[in-house]
C-alpha positions as a Markdown table, in Angstrom:
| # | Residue | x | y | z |
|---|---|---|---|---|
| 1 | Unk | 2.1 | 0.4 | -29.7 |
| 2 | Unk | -0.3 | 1.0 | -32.4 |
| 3 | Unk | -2.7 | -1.6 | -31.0 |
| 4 | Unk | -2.4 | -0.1 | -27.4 |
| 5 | Unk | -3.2 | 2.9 | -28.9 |
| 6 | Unk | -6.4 | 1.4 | -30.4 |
| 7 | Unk | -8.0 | -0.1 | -27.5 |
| 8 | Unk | -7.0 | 2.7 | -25.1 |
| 9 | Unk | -8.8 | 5.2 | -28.0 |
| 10 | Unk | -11.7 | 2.7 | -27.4 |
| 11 | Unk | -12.0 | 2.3 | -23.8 |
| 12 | Unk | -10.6 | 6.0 | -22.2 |
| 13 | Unk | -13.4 | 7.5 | -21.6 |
| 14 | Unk | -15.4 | 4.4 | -19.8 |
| 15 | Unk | -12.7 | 4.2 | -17.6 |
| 16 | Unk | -12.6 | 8.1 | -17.0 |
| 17 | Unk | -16.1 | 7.7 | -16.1 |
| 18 | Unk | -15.6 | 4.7 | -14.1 |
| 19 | Unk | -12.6 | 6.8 | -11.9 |
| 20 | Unk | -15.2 | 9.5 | -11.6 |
| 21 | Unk | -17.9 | 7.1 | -10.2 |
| 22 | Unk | -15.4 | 5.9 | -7.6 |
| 23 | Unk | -14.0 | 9.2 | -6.6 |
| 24 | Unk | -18.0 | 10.0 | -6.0 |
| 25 | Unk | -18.6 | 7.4 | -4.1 |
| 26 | Unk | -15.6 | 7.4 | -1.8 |
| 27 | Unk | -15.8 | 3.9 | 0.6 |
| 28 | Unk | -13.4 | 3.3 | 3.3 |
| 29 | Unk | -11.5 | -0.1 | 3.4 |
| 30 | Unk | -12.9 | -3.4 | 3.4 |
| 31 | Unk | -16.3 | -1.7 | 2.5 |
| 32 | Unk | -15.9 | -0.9 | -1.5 |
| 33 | Unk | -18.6 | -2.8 | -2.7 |
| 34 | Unk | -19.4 | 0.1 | -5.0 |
| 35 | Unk | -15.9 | 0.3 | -6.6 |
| 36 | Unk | -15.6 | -3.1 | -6.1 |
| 37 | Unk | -18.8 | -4.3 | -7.8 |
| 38 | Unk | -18.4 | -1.6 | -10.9 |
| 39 | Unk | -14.9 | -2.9 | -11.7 |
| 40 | Unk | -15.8 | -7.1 | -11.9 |
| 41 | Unk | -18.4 | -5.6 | -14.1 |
| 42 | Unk | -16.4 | -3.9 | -16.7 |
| 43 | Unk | -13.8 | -6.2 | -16.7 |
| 44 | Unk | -16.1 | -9.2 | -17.1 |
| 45 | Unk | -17.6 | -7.1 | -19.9 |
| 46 | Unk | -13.7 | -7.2 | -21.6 |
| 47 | Unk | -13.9 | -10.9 | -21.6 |
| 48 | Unk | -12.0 | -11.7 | -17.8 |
| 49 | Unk | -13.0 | -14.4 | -15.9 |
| 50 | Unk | -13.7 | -12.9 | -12.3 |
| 51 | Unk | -13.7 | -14.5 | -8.8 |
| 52 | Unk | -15.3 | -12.2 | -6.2 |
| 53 | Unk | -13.6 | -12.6 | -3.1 |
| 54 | Unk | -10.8 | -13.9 | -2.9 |
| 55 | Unk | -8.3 | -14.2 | 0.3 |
| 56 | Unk | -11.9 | -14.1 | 2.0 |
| 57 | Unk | -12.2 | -10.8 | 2.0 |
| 58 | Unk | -16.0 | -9.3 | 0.7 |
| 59 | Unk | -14.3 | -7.0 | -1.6 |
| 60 | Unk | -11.3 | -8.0 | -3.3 |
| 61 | Unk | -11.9 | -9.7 | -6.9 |
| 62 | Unk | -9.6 | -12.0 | -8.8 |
| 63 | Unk | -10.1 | -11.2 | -12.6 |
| 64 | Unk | -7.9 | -12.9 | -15.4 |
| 65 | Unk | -7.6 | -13.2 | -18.9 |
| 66 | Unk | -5.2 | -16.4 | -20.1 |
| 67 | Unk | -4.4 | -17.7 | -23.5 |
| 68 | Unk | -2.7 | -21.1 | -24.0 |
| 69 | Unk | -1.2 | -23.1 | -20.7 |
| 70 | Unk | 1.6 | -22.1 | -18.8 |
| 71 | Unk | 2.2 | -18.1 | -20.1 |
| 72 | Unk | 4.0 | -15.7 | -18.2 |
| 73 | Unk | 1.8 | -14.1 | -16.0 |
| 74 | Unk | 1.3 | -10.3 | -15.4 |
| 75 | Unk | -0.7 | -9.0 | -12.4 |
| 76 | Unk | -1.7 | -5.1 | -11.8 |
| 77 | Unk | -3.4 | -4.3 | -8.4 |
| 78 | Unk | -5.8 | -2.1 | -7.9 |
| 79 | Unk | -6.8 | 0.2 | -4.5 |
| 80 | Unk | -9.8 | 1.3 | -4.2 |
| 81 | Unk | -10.1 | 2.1 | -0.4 |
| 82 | Unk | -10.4 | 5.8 | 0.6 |
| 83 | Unk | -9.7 | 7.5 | 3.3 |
| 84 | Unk | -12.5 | 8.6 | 6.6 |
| 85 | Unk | -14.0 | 12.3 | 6.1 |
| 86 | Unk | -11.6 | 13.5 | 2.9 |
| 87 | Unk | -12.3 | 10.5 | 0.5 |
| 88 | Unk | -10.0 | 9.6 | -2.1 |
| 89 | Unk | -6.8 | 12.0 | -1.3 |
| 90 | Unk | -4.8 | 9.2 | -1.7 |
| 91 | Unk | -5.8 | 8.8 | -5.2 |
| 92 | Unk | -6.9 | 5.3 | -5.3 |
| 93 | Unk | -9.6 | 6.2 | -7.8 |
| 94 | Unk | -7.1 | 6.4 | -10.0 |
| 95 | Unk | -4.7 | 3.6 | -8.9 |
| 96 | Unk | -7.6 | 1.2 | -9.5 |
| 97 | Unk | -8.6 | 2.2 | -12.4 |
| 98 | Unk | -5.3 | 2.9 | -14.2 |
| 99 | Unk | -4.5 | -1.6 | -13.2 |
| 100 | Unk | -8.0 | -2.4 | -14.5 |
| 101 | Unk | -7.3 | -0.4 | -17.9 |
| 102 | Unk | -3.6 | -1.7 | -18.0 |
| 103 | Unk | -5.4 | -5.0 | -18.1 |
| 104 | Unk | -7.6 | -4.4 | -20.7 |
| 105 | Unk | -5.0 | -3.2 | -23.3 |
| 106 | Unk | -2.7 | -5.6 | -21.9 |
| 107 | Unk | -4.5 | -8.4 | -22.7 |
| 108 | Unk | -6.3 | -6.9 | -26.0 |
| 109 | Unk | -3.1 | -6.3 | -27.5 |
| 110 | Unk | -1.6 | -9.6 | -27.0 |
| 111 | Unk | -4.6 | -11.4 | -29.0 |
| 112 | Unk | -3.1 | -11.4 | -32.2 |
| 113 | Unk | 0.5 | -12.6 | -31.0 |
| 114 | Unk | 0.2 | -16.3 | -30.5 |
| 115 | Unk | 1.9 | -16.7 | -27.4 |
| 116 | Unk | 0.6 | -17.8 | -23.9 |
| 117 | Unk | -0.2 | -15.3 | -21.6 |
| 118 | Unk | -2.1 | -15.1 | -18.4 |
| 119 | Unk | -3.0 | -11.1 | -17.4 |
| 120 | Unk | -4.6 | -10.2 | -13.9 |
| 121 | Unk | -6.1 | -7.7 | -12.5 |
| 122 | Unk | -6.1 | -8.2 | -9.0 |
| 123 | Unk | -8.4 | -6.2 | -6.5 |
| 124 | Unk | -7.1 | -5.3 | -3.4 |
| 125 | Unk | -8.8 | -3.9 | -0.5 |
| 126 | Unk | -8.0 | -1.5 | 2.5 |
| 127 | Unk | -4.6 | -0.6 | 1.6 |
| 128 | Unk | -5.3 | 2.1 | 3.7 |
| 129 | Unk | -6.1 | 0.3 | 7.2 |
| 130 | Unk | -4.8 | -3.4 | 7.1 |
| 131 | Unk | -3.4 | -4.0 | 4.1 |
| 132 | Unk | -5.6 | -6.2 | 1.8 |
| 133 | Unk | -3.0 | -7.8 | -0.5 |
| 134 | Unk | -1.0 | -9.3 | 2.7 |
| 135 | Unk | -4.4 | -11.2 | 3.4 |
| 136 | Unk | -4.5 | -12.2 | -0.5 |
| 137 | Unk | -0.7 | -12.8 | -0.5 |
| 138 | Unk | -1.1 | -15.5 | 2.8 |
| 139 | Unk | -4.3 | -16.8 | 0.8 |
| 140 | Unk | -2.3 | -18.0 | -2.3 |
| 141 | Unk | -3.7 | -15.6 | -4.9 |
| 142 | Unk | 0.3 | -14.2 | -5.9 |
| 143 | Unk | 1.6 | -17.8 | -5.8 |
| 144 | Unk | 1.6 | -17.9 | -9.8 |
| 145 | Unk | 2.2 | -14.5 | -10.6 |
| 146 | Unk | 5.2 | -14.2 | -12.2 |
| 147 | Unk | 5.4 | -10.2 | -11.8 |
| 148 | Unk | 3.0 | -7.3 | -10.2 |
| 149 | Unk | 2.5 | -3.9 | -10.6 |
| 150 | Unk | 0.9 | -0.7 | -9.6 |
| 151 | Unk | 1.2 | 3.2 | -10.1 |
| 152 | Unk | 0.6 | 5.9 | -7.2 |
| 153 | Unk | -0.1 | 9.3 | -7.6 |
| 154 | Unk | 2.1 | 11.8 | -6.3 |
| 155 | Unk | 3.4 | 15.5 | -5.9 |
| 156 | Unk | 7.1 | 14.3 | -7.6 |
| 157 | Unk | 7.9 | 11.5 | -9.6 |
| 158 | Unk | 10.2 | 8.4 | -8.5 |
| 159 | Unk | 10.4 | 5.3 | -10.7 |
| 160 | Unk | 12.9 | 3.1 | -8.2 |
| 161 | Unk | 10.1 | 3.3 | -4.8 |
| 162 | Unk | 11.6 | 2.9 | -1.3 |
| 163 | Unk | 9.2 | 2.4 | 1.7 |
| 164 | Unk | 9.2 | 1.9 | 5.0 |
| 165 | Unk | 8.4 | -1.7 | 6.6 |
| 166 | Unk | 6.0 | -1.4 | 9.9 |
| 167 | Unk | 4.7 | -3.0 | 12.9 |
| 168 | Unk | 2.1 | -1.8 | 15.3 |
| 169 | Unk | 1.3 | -2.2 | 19.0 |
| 170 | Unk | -0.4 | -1.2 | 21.9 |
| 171 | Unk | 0.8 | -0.9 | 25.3 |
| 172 | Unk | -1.5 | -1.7 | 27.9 |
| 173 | Unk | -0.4 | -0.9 | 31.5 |
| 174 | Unk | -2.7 | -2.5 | 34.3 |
| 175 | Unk | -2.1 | -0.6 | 37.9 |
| 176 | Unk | -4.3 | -0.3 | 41.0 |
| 177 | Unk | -6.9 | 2.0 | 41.4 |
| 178 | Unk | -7.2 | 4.0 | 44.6 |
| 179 | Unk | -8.2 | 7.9 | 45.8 |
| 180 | Unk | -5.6 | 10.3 | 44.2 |
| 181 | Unk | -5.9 | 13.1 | 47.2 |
| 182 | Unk | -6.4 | 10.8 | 49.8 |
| 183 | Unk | -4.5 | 7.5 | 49.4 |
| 184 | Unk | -2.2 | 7.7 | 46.7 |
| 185 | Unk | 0.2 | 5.4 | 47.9 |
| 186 | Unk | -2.2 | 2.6 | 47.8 |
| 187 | Unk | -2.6 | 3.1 | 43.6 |
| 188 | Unk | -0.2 | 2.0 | 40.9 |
| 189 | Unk | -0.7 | 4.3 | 38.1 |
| 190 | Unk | -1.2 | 3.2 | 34.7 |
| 191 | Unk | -0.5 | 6.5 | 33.3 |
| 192 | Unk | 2.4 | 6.8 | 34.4 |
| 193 | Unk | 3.8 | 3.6 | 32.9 |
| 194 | Unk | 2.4 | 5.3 | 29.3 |
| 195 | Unk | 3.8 | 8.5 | 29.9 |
| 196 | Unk | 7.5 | 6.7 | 31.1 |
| 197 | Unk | 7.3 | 4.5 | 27.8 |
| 198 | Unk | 7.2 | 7.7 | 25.7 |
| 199 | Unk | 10.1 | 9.5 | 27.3 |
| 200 | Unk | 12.0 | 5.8 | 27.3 |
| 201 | Unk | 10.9 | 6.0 | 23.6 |
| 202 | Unk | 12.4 | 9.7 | 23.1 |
| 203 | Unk | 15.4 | 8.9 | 24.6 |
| 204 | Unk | 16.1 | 5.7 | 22.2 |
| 205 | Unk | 15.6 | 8.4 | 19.4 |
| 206 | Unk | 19.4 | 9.0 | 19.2 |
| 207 | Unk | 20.5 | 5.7 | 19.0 |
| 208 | Unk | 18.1 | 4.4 | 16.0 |
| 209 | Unk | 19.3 | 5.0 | 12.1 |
| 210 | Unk | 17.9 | 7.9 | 10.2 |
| 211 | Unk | 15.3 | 6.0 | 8.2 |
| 212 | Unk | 13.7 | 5.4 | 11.2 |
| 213 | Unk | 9.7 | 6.6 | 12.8 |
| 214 | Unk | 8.3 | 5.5 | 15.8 |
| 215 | Unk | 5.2 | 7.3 | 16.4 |
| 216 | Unk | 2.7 | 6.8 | 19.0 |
| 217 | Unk | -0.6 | 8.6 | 20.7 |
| 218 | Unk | -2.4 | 7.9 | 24.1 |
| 219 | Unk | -5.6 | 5.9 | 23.5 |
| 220 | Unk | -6.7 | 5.3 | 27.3 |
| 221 | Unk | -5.8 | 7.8 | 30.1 |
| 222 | Unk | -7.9 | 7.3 | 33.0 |
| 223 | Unk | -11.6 | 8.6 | 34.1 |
| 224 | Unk | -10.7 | 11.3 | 36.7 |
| 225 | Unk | -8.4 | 13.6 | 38.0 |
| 226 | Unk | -9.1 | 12.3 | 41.3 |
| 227 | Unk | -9.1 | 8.5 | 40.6 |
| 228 | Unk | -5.0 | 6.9 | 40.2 |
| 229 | Unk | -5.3 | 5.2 | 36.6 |
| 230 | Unk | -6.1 | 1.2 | 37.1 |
| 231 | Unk | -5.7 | 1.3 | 33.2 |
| 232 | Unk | -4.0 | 3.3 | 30.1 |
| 233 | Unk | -3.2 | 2.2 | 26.5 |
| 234 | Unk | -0.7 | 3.8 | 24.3 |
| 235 | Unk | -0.8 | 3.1 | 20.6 |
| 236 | Unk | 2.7 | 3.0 | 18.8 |
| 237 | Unk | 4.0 | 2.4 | 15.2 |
| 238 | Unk | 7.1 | 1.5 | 14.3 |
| 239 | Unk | 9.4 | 1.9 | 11.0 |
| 240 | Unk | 12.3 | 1.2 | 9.1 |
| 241 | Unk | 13.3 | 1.0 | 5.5 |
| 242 | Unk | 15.3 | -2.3 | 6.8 |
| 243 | Unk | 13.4 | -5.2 | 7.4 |
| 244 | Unk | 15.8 | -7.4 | 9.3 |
| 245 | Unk | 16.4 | -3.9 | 11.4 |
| 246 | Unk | 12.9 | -2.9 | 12.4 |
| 247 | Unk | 12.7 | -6.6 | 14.1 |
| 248 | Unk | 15.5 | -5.7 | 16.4 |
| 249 | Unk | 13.8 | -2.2 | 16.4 |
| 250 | Unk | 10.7 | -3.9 | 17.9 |
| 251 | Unk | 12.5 | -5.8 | 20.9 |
| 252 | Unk | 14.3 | -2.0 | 22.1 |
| 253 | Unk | 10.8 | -0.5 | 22.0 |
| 254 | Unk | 9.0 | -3.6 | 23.9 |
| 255 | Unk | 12.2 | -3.2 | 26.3 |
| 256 | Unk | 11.2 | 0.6 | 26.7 |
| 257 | Unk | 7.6 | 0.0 | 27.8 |
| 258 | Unk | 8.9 | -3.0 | 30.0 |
| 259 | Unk | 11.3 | -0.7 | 31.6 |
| 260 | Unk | 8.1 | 1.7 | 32.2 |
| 261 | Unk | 5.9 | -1.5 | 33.6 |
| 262 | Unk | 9.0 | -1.9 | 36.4 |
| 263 | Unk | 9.3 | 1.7 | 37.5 |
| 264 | Unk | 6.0 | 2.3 | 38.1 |
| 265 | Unk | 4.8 | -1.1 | 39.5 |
| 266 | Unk | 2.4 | -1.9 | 36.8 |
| 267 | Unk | 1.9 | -4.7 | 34.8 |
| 268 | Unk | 2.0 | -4.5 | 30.8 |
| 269 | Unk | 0.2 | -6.5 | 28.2 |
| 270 | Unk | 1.5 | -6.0 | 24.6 |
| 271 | Unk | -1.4 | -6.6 | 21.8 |
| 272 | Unk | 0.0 | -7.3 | 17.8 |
| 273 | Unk | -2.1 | -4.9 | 15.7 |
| 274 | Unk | -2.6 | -5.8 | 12.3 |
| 275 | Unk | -0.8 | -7.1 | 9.4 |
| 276 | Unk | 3.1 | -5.7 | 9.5 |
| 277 | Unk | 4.1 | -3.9 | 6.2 |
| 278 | Unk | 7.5 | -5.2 | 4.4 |
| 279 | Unk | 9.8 | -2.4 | 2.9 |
| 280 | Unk | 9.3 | -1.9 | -1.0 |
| 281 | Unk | 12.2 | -3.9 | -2.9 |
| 282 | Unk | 11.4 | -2.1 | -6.5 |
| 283 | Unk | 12.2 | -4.6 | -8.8 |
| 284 | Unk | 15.1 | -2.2 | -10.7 |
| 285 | Unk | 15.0 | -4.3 | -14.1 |
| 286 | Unk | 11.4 | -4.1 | -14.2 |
| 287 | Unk | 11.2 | -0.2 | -12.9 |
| 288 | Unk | 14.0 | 0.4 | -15.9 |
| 289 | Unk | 11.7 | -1.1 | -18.6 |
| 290 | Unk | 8.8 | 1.6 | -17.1 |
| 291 | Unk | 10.7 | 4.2 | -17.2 |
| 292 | Unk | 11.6 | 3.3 | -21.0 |
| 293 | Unk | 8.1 | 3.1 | -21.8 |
| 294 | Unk | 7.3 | 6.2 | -20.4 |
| 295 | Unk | 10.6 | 8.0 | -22.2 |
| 296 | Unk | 8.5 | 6.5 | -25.6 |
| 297 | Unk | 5.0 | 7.9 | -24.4 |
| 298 | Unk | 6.9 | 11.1 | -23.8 |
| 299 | Unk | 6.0 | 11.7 | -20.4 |
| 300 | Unk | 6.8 | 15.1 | -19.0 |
| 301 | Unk | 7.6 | 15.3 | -15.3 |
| 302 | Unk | 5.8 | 18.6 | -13.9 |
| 303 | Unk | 7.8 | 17.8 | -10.2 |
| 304 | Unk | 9.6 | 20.1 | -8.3 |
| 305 | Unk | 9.7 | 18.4 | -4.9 |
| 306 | Unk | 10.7 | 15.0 | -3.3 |
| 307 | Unk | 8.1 | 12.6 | -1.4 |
| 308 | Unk | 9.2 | 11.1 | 1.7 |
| 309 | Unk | 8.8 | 7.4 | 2.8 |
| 310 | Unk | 5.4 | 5.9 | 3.9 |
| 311 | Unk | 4.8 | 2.1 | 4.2 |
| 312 | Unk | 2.9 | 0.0 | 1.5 |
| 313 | Unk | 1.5 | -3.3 | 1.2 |
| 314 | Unk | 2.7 | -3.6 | -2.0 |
| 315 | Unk | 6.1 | -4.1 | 0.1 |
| 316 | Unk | 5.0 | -7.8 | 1.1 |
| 317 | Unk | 3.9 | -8.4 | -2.3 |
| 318 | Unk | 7.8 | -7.1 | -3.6 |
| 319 | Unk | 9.1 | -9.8 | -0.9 |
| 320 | Unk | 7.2 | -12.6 | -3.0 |
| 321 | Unk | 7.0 | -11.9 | -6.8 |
| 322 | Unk | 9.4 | -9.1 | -8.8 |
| 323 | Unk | 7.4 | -5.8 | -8.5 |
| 324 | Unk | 7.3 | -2.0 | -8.6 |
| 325 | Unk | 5.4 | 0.7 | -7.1 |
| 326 | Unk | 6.0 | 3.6 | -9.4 |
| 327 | Unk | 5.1 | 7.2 | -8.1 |
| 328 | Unk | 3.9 | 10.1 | -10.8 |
| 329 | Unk | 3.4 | 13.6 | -10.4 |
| 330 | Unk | 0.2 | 14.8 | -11.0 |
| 331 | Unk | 1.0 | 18.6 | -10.2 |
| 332 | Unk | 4.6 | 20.7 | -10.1 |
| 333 | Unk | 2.9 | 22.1 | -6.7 |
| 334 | Unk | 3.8 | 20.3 | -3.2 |
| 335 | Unk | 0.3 | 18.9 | -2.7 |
| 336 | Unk | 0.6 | 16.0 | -0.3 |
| 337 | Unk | -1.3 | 13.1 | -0.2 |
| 338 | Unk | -4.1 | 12.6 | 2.7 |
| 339 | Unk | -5.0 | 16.2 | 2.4 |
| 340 | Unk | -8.3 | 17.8 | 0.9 |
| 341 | Unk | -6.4 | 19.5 | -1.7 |
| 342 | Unk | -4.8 | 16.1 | -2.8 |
| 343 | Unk | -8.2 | 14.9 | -3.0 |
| 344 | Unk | -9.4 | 17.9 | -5.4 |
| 345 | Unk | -6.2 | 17.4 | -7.8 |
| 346 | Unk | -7.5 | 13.7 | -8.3 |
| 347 | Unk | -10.7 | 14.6 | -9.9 |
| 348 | Unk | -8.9 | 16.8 | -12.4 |
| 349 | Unk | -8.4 | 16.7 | -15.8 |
| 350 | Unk | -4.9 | 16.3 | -15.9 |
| 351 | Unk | -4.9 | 13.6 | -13.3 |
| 352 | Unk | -7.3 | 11.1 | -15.8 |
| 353 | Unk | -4.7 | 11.8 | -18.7 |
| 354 | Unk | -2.0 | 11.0 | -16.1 |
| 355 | Unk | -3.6 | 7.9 | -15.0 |
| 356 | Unk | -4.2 | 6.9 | -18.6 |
| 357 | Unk | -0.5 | 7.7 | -19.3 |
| 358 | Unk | 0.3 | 5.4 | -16.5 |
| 359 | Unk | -2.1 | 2.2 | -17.5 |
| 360 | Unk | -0.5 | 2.7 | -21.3 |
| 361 | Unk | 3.1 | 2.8 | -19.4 |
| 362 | Unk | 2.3 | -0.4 | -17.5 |
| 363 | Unk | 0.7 | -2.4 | -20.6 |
| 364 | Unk | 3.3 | -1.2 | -22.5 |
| 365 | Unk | 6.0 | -2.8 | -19.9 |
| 366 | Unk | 3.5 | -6.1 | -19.4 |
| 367 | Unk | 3.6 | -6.3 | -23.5 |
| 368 | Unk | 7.5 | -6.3 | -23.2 |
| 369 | Unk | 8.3 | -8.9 | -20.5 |
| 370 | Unk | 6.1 | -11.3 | -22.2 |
| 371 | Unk | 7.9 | -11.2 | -25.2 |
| 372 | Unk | 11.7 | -11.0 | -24.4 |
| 373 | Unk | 12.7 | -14.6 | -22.3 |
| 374 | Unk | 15.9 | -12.5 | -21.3 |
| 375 | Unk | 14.2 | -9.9 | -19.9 |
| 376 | Unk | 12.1 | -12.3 | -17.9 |
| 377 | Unk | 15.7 | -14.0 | -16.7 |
| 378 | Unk | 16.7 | -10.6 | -15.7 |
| 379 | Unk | 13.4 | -9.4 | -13.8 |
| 380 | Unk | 13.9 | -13.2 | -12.0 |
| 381 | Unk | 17.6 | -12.9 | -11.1 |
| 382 | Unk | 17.1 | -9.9 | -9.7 |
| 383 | Unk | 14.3 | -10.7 | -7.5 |
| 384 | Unk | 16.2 | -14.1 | -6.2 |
| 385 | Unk | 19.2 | -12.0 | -5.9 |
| 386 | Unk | 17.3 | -9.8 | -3.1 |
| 387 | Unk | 15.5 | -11.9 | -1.3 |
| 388 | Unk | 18.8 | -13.7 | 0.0 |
């Protein structure tokens, strides 16, 4: 602790200044070569070797700091996307930042104990649009990490993260073009295939679990009143905190815009979009061991209110190495996140100490699983335990 409390003494208000220069220059995903570029630098200024790039994608980095062969390895990943017109009201200035300073007094700390060690920091783009660390994850870069972690920023605290896994679509009806006033009868009309999936859709709603969203908009509509619809395009996204149940999810969804395709003589096309999102499993050894460390930094909880679910790459990355998503409260007001206000409260002053509190938190668990075998047995078990 004392030596945690050293470096973080040293290096608290670089990293302040560095979550400041991020929240100023807000970049939206897959284009943060500002934040990007002045992470790799500090970090390669703390001694870690950094690969630019990784998983192919311009902005993610790759920066590690190893002692000996074979240690247990540590990864924090760090956002850095934000989001169009309001910035960073998701607070990934100081998600980021809080991983890269984790990793500093991770690593700085462990010098002096003579055992092997491997500490990451691993930056992760466009958590925001499609979900950078699923493109790192299929590239190999979590193969050897033997646990990952993040913190989020919040309006309540929750240690033990639940999320919701996601896939999205869009419905594309093709009908028949033809004069609306004159000769309907010879159009088949797209629209109405859209507008028949979303009552199909409604009516589902009663027969799906609680945990469940399906959410949709209309992105094509026709050209003119007067002109029957050779072509509309819904958008929908689909969720459940059940993995196993949002695939059966899918196939009553598909069925309702099938059913919509037959009853108005159209023809649908149904596109993938993106990367899907896997439902958090919080690694509950590991969250246990955070919430110990914060007990001993004597973190207050200022919280009135409970978050609801959202989805999170960090999901897929649970499905493939023991992990946790921790939430803190940076207010006892309900601020949500994606909001202008949430935006304001993360260029505060209490939300740099609560980041700091949260990189000392996660160093301070990183110290403790790399020294306890047992606890490492534990983390494991667990983790093999839910993936079956």
């Amino acid at each position: 602790m004392d030596r945690l409390n050293q470096v973080l003494d040293r290096e608290r208000n670089e990293v302040i200044h560095l979550s400041k220069q991020i929240f100023a220059h807000p970049e939206l995903g897959l284009q943060e070569r500002f934040a990007s570029s002045i992470m790799c630098d500090y970090l390669e200024s703390k001694g870690f070797a950094v690969t630019k790039g990784v998983g192919g994608l311009e902005t993610s980095y790759l920066a590690s700091y190893e002692m000996g062969e074979e240690g247990y390895h540590v990864a924090f990943c760090a956002e850095y996307d934000a989001l169009p017109e309001i910035g960073h009201a998701c607070g990934h200035n100081l998600i980021g930042m809080a991983s890269v300073a984790a990793g500093v007094m991770l690593a700085d700390s462990l010098k002096e104990e003579g055992i092997p060690y491997r500490v990451s920091v691993i930056g992760t783009p466009d958590e925001e649009g499609t979900g950078g660390k699923i493109d790192l994850l299929n590239a190999g870069v979590f193969d050897d990490v033997d646990l990952a972690m993040m913190f989020h920023p919040g309006f309540s605290t929750e240690i033990h993260v639940h999320s919701l896994a996601f896939h999205s679509f869009e419905f594309i009806f093709h009908g028949k073009t033809a004069h609306a006033a004159s000769e309907p009868w010879e159009g088949r009309n797209a629209l109405d295939g859209v507008i028949q999936t979303f009552n199909a859709i409604n009516a589902l709603r009663q027969h799906v679990k609680p945990d469940v969203r399906i959410h949709g908009i209309i992105k094509e509509g026709g050209l003119a009143t007067n002109i029957i619809p050779e072509r509309a395009v819904a958008e929908f996204c689909i969720r459940s905190q059940d993995n196993a149940y949002l695939e059966e999810l899918v196939e009553k969804v598909k069925n309702c815009a099938q059913a919509a395709a037959l009853s108005t003589g159209t023809e649908l096309e149904v596109k993938k979009i993106g990367h899907s999102y896997e439902a958090m499993k919080s690694n509950r050894v590991l969250g246990d061991v955070f919430q110990e460390c914060l007990d001993e930094l004597h973190f207050i909880d200022p919280s009135q209110y409970e978050e609801g679910m959202g989805s999170i790459d960090m999901g897929n990355v649970s499905n493939v190495v023991p992990a946790i998503h921790p939430v803190l409260s940076l207010t006892d007001q309900f601020v949500p996140g994606h909001t202008v206000e949430f935006a304001e409260m993360c260029n505060t002053s209490q939300a740099y100490e609560t980041m700091l509190l949260a990189a000392k938190a996660m160093a301070l668990t990183g110290l403790k699983v790399i020294k306890d075998k047992v606890l490492q047995d534990k983390i494991r078990s667990e983790f093999l335990e839910k993936r079956k």
